[in-house]
Every structure is written in structure tokens, then in C-alpha cells.
N, CA, C and O atoms as a DFTB+ gen file, in Angstrom:
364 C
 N C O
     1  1       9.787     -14.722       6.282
     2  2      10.167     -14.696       4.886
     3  2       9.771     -13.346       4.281
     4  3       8.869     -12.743       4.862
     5  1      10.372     -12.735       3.089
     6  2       9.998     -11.739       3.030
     7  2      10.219     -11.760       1.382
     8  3      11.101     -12.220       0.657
     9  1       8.642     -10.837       1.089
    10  2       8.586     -10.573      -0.043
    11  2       8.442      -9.313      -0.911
    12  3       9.065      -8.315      -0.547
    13  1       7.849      -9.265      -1.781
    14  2       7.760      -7.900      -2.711
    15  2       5.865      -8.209      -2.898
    16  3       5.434      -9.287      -3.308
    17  1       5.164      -7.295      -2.593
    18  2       3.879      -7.170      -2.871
    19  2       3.085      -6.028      -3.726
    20  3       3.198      -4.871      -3.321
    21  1       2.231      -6.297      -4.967
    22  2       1.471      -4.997      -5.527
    23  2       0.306      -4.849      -4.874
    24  3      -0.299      -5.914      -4.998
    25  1      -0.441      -3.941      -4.126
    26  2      -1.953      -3.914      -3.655
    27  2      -2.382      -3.099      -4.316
    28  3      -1.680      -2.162      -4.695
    29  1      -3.915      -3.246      -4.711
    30  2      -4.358      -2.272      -5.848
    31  2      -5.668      -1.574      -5.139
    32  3      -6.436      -2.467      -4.779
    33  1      -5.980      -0.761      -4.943
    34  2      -7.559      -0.668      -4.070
    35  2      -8.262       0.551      -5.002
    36  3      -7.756       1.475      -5.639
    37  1      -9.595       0.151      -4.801
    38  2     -10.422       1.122      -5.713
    39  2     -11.335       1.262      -4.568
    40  3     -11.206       0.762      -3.450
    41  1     -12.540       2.229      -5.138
    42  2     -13.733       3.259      -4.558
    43  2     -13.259       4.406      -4.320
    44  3     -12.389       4.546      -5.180
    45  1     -13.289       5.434      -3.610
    46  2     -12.676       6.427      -2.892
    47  2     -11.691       6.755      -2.260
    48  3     -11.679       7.170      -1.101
    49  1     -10.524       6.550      -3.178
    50  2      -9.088       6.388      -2.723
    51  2      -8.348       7.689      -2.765
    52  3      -7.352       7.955      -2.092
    53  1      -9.238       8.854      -4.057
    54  2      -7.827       9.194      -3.860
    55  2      -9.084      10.579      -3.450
    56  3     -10.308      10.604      -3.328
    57  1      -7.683      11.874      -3.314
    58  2      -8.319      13.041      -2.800
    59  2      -8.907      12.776      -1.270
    60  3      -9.698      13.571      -0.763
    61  1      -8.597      11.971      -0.805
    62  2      -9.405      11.584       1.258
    63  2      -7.884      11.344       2.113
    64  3      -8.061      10.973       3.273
    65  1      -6.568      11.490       1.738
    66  2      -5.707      11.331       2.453
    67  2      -5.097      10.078       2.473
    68  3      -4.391       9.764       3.431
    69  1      -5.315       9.191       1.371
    70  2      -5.355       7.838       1.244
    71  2      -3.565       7.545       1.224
    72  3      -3.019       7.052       2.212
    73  1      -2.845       7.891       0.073
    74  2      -1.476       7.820      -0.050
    75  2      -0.787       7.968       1.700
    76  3       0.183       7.351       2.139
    77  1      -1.601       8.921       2.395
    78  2      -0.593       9.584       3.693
    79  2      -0.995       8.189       4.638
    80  3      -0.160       7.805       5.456
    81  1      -2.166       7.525       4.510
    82  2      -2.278       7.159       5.756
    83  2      -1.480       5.760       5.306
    84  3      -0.821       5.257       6.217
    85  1      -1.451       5.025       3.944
    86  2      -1.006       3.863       3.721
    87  2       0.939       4.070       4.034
    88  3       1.694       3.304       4.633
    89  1       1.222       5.311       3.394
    90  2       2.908       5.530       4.032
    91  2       2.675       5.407       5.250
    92  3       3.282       4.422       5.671
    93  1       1.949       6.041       6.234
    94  2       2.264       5.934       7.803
    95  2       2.357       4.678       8.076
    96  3       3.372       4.214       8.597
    97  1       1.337       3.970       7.768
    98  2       1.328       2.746       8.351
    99  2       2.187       1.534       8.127
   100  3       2.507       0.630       8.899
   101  1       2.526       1.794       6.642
   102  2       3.760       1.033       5.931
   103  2       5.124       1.323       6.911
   104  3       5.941       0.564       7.432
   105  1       4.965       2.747       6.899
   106  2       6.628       3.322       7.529
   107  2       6.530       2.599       9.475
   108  3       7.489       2.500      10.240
   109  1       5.572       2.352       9.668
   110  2       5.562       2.200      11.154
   111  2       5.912       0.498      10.885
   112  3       6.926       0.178      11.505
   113  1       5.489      -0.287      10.348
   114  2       5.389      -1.798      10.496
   115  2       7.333      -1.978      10.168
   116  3       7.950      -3.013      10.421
   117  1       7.894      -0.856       9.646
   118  2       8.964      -1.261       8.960
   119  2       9.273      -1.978       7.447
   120  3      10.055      -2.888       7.171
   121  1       8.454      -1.294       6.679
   122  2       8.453      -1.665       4.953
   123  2       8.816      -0.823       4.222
   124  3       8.815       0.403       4.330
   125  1       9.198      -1.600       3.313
   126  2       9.425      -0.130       2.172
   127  2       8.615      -0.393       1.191
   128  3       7.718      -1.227       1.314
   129  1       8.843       0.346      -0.013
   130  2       8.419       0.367      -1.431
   131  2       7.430       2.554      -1.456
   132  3       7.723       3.656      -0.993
   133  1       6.500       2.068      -2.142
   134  2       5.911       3.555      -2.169
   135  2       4.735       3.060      -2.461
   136  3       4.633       1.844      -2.617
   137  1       3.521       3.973      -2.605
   138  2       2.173       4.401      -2.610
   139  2       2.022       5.450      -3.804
   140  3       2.809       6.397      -3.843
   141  1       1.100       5.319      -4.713
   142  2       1.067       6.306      -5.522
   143  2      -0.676       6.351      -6.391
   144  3      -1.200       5.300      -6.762
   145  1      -1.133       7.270      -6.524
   146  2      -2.730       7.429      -7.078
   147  2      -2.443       6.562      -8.895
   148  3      -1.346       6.847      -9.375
   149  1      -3.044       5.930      -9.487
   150  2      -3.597       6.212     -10.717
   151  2      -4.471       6.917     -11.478
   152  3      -5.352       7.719     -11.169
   153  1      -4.015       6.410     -12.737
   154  2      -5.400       7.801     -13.448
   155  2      -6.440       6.860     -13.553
   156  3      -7.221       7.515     -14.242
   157  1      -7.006       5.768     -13.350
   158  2      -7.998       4.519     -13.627
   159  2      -8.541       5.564     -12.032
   160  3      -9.703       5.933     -12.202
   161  1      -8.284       5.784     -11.416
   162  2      -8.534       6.183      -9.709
   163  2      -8.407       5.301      -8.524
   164  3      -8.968       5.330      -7.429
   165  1      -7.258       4.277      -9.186
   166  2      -6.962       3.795      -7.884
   167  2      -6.117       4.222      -7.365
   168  3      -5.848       5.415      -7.502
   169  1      -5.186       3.171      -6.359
   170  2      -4.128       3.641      -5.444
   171  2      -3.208       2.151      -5.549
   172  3      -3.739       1.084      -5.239
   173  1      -1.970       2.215      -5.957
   174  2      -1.480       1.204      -6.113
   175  2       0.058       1.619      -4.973
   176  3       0.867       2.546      -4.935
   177  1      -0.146       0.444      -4.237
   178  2       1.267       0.247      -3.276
   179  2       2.229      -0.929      -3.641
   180  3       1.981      -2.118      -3.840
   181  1       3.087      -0.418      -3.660
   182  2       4.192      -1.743      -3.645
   183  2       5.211      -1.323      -2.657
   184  3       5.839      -0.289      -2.433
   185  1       5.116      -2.887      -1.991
   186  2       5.562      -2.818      -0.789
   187  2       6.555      -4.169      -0.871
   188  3       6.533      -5.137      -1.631
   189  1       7.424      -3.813       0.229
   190  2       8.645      -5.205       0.544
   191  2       9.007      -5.098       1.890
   192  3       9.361      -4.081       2.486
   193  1       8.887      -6.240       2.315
   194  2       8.734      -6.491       4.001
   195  2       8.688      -7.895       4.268
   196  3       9.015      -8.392       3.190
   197  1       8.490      -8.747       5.008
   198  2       8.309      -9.235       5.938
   199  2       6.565      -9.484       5.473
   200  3       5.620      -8.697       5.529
   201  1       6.667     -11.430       4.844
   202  2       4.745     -11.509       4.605
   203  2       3.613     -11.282       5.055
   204  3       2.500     -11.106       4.559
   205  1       4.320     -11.326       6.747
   206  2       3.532     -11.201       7.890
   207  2       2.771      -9.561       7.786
   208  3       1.567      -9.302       7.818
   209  1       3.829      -8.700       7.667
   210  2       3.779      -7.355       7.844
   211  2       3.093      -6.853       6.641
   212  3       2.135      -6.089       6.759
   213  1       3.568      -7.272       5.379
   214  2       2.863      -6.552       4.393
   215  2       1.289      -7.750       4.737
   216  3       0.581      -7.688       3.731
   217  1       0.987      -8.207       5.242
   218  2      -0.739      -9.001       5.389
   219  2      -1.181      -7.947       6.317
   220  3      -2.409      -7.860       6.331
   221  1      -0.578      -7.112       7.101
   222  2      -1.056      -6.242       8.124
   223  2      -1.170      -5.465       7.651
   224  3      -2.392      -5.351       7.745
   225  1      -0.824      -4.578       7.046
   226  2      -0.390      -3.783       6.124
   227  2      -1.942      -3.739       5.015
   228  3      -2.741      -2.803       5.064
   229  1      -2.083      -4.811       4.186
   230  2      -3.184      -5.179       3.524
   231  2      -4.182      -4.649       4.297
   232  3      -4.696      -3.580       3.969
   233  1      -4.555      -5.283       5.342
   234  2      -5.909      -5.196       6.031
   235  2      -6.060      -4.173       6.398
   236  3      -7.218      -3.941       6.745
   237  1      -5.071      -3.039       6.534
   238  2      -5.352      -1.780       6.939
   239  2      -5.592      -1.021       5.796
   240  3      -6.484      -0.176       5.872
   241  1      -4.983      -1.147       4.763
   242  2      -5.755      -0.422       3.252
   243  2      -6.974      -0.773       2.849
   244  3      -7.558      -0.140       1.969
   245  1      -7.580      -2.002       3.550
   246  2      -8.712      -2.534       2.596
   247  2      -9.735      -1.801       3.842
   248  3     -10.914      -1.590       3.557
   249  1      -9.334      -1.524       4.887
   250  2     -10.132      -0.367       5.687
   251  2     -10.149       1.115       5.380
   252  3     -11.220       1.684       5.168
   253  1      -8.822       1.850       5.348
   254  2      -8.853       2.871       4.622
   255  2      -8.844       4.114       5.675
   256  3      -8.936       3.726       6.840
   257  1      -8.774       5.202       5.551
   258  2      -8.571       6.536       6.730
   259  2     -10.105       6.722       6.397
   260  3     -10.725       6.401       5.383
   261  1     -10.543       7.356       7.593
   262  2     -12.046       7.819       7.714
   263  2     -12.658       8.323       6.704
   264  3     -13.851       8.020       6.739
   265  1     -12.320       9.092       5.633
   266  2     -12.850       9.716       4.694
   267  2     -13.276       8.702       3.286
   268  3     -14.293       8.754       2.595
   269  1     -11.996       7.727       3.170
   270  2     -12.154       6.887       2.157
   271  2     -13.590       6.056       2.255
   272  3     -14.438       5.948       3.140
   273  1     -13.451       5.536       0.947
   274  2     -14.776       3.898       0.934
   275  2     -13.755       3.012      -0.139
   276  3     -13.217       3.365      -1.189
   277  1     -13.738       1.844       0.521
   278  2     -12.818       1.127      -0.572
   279  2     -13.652       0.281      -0.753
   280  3     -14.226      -0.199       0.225
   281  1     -14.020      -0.226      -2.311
   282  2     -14.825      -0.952      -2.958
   283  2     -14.078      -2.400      -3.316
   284  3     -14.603      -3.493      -3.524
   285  1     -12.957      -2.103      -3.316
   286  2     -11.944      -3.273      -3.696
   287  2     -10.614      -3.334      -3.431
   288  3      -9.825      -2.487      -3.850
   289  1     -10.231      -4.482      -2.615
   290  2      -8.322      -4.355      -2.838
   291  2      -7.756      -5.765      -3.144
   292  3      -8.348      -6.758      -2.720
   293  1      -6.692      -5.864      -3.827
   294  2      -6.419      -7.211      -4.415
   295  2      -4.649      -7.287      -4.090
   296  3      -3.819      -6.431      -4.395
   297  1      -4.480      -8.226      -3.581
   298  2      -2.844      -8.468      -3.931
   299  2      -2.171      -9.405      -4.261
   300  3      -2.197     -10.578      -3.889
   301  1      -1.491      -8.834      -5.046
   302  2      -0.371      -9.839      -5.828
   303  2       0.762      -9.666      -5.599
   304  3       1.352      -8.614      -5.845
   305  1       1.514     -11.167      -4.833
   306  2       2.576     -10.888      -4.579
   307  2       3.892     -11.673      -5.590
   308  3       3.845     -12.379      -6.597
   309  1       5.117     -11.097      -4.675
   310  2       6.390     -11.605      -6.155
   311  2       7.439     -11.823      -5.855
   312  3       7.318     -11.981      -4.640
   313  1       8.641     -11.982      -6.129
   314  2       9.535     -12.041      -5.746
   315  2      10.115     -10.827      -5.015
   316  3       9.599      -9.719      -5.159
   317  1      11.021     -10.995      -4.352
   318  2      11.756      -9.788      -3.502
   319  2      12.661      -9.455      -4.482
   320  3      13.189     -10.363      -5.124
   321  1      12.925      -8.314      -4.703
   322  2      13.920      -7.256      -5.118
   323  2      14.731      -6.605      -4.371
   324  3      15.807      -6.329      -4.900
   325  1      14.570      -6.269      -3.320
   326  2      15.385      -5.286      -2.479
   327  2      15.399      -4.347      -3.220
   328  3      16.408      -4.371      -3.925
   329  1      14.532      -3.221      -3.475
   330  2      14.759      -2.471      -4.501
   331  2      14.699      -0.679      -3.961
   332  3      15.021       0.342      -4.568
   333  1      14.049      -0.922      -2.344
   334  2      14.007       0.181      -2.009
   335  2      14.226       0.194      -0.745
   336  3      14.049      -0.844      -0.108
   337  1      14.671       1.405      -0.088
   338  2      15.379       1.312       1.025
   339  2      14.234       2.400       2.261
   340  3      14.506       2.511       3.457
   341  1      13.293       2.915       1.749
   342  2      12.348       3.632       2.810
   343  2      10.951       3.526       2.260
   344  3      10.807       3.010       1.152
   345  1      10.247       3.823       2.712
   346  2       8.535       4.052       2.035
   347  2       8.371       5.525       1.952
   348  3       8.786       6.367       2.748
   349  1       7.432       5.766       0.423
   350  2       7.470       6.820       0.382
   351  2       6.488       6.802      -0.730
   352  3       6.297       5.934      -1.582
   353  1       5.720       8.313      -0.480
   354  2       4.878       8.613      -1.392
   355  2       5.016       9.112      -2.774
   356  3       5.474      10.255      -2.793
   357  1       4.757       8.603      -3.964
   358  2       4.913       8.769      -5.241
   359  2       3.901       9.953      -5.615
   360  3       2.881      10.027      -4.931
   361  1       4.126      11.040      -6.814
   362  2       3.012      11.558      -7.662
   363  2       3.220      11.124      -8.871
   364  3       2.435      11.414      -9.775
């Protein structure tokens, strides 16, 4: 089944490579949506895939690329949109 998901993660998200490693990993499972920093200093992804995939997907942000520390990640998921057709990084 496949849905539309927001993940929100805080601590040391942004400035450590955080946006690059959540596109890689998004773009490899086969998802779309984008990745993009806030000014609060988080990192908010929205993603659409396959529930299975965006849960894989999850667990690998709430780990993070070597440099990060993630203090928190939360997701809320929603209806599907079909709204985007690749993953990609936002500024």
C-alpha cells in the first residue's frame, strides 16, 4: 500500500550532510517527495512510496550520516497524492 509521509528530525541535522544522505537513500529504496532544512533547525522530508519503504526509510534518518546526532524524529503519515515524480533536495 502506499502512502504520503512528513518526517521531522531535530538535533544536528543540518550543516553534517543530512539533506544528501536522506535523498540517497530515499532515491535508492525508490521514493519520491524531497528533503529540505528549516529555520526552527530541523530537516523535514516528505516522502511517497510504498509503507514498507518509507518505514525503512524512517529508521535510517532517525540514525543519520556520521556527522549528525538526531535528538528526535516523528512521522506523520497521509494520504497519497502522487504529487511527485523523483526525490530531490529542496533549499
Amino acid at each position: 500500500m502506499k502512502k504520503r509521509a512528513e518526517i521531522i528530525a531535530s538535533g544536528l541535522v543540518q550543516g553534517v550532510g543530512f539533506r544528501y544522505y536522506v535523498s540517497r537513500h530515499a532515491q535508492s529504496l525508490g521514493l519520491t517527495g524531497f528533503v529540505k532544512n528549516l529555520f526552527t533547525g530541523e530537516v523535514q522530508t516528505i516522502v511517497e512510496g510504498e509503507v514498507a519503504l518509507i518505514e525503512e526509510l524512517f529508521l535510517k534518518i532517525k540514525i543519520g550520516p556520521s556527522h549528525a546526532s538526531v535528538n528526535n524524529c516523528k512521522i506523520i503519515w497521509h494520504e497519497l497524492k502522487n504529487e511527485f515524480n523523483s526525490f530531490e533536495v529542496r533549499f
